[in-house]
N, C-alpha and C positions, 0 to 999 in steps of 0.2 A: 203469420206463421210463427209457432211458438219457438223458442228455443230446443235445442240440438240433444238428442238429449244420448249421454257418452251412450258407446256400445258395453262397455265392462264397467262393474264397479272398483272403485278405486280399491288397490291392493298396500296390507302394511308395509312398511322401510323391507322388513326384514323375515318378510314371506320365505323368503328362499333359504334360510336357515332354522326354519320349524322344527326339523331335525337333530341338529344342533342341539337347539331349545330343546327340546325332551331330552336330549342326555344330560343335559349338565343339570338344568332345574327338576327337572321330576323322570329319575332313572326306575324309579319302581314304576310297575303297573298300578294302578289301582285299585286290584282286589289284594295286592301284596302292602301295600299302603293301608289298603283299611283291617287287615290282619294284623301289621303292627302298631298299629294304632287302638286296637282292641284291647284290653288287660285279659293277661296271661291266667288261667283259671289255675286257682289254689292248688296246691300239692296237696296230697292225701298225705294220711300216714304209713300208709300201704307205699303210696307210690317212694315218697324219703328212704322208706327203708329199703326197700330194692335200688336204689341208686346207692346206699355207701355201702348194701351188702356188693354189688355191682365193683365198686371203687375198690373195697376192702382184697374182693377175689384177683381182679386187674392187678394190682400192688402186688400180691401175695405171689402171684405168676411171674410177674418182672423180676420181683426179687430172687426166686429161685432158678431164672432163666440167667441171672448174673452170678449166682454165687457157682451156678455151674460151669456156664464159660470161664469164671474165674478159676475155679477147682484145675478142670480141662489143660488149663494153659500153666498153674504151675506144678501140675503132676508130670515129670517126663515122659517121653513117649518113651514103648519100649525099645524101640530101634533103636534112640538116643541111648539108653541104660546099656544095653549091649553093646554097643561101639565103646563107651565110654571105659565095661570092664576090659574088653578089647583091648584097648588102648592101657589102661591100668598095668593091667599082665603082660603086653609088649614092651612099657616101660621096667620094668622091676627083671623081665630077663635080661633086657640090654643092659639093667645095670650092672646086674649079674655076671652077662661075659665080661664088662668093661672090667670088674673089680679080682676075676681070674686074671686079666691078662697083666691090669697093673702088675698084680703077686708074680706072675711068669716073668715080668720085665725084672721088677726086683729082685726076683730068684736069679737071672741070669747075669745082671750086674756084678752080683755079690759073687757069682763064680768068677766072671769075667777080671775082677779085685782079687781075689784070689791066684788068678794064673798070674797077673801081672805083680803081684806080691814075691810069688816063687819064681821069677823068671827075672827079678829084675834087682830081689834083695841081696842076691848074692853080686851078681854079675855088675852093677853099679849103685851104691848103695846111692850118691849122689842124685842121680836121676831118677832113682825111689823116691828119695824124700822130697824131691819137687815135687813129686806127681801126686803124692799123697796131701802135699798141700794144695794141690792144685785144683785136688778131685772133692777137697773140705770145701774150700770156697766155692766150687764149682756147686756146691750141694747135691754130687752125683753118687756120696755113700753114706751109709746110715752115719750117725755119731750118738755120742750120749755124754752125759755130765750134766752139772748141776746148773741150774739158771732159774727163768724168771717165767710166770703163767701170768697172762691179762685176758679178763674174762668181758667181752661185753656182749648185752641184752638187751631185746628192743623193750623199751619203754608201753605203757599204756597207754590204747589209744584214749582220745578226747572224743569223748561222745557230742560236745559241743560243737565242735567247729565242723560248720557246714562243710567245709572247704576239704576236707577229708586228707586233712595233713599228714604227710609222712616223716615229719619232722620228729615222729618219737620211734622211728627204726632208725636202726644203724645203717651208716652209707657208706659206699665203697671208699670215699674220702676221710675218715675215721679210723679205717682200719687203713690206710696209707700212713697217716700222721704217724699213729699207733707203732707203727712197722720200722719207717724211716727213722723214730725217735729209740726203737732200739737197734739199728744198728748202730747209731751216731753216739749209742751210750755204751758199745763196745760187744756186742752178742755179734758169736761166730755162727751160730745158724740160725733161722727163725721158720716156722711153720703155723700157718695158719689152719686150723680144722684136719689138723693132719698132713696138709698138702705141704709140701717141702719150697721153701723160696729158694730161687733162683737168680743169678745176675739176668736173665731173659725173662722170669714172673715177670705178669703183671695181674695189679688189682684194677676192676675195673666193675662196670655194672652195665648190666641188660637189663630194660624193666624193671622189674622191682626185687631180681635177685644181684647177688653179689659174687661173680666168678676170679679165683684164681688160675689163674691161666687159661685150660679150658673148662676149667668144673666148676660147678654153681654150688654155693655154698648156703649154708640155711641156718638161724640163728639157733641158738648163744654161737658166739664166733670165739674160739680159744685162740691165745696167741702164744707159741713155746718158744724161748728163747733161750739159748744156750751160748754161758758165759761165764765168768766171774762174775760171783752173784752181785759182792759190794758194790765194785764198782759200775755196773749196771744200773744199781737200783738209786745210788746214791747221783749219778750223771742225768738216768730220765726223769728221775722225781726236776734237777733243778729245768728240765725240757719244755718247750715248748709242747709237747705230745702230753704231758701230764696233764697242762692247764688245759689244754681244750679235753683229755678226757675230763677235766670237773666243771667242763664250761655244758658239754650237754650232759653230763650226769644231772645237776642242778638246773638247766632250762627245759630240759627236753625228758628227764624222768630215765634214759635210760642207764642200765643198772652197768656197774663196772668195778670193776675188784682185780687188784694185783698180788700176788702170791709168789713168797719162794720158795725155791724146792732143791734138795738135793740131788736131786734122779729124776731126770730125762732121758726120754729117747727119740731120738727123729729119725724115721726113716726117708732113704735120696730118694732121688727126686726119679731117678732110672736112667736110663741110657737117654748120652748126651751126642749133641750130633756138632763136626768140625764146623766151624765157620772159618776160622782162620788160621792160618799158619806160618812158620818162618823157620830157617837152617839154622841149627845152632851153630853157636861160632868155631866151637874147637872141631867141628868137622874136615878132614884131612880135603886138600883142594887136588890129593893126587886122584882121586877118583874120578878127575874129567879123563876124558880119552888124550892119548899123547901123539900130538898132531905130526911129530917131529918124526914117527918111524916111519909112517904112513906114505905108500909111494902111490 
């Protein structure tokens, strides 16, 4: 009897991963293999020129498909344009009433100065003349006299610096110096842009404007100073406020000029409100009630 002879032929290792094997080693078909494996038939010159006229059209579309959205997006819309004057003409009347009312406040100071002038010059001349120095310092009435003009201006900007430095506008700390150094050089009133200083001003900054008190101020900034001119000009020149204005005239380009004048005028500041108070001394103490009749 001859040998056994197997029921199946013997099978490879890795029969069961044929599958496999055709992805990884040969993922084309056949007829897509011998496709690429074939050289690709010459271009005409028919066919070349329809492909960059093709390219050229393509380009020509994109580029006018961007310069439109570009257009698009920096033309404002008109709702935007309208609001905008909207908003325009809402500001410029509110300035409007704000700048009657200032004039009505001033107007009624200056009566209000007035009654207390004729009610009090006769009657105590004394307590006139305190009040009229009271109301100078106070900065609550107009005055006028000869003093000193400091002009500063913002500087040009630097078209170099990335960094888009505001280092060549003037800052609320400039015109502090500025301020501070005339009064320490002897100016009984000072106003900046017209607005009248106060022992309660202050200078200060929002953003990129510069408000006294509550009004936002906007460059060249004047500074009127009223005083004895000499000694003024001869006190802030030896100032610390001089040197830093030629520290940023000289680093920073912004422009600054002091000037004296014989004729100034500053209008108060308007109506001033009490914060404090106290009895003067020579008031008579019989005015309390006399506890002594009283049954």
């Amino acid at each position: 009897m001859g040998p056994a002879t197997p029921r199946h032929a013997a099978r490879p290792v890795d029969a069961s991963m044929s599958l496999l094997n055709e992805v990884m080693y040969r993922p084309l078909d056949p007829e897509y293999a011998e496709a690429a494996r074939s050289p690709a038939p010459p271009a005409t010159g028919a066919r070349r020129a329809a492909q960059v006229v093709l390219t050229l059209a393509l380009a020509t579309v994109l580029g006018l498909v961007t310069v439109s959205a570009v257009s698009s997006l920096r033309t404002p819309q008109p709702s935007a344009v309208q609001a905008r004057a909207l908003l325009e003409k809402e500001i410029d009347e509110r300035s409007s009433a704000a700048d009657r009312l200032q004039a009505d406040i001033q107007g009624m100071s200056e009566e209000i100065a007035q009654l207390q002038t004729s009610a009090l010059a006769e009657e105590d001349p004394g307590l006139f003349l305190l009040l009229q120095q009271a109301e100078l310092h106070s900065g609550a009435v107009s005055v006028a006299g000869p003093g000193l003009v400091i002009e500063l201006d913002d500087g040009e900007e630097d078209e170099d610096d990335p960094r888009g430095s505001l280092d060549h506008q003037v800052q609320d700390v400039d015109l502090q110096i500025v301020t501070n150094g005339l009064w320490a050089a002897g100016a009984e009133a000072i106003a900046v842009n017209g607005r009248r200083l106060t022992a309660l001003s202050a200078i200060r900054s929002a953003g990129q404007a510069i408000l006294v008190g509550p009004s936002p101020l906007i460059a060249p900034y004047r500074i009127e100073a009223i005083g004895e001119v000499r000694t003024m000009q001869t006190s802030f020149a030896r100032s610390s406020a001089a040197a830093h204005l030629g520290f940023i005239s000289g680093t920073y380009g912004i422009e600054t000029s002091i000037t004296a004048t014989t004729s100034l005028e500053l209008s108060g500041a308007g109506s001033t409100t009490l914060r404090h108070a106290r009895a003067l001394p020579d008031v008579a103490s019989s005015d309390a009630p006399d506890k002594e009749g009283s049954s």
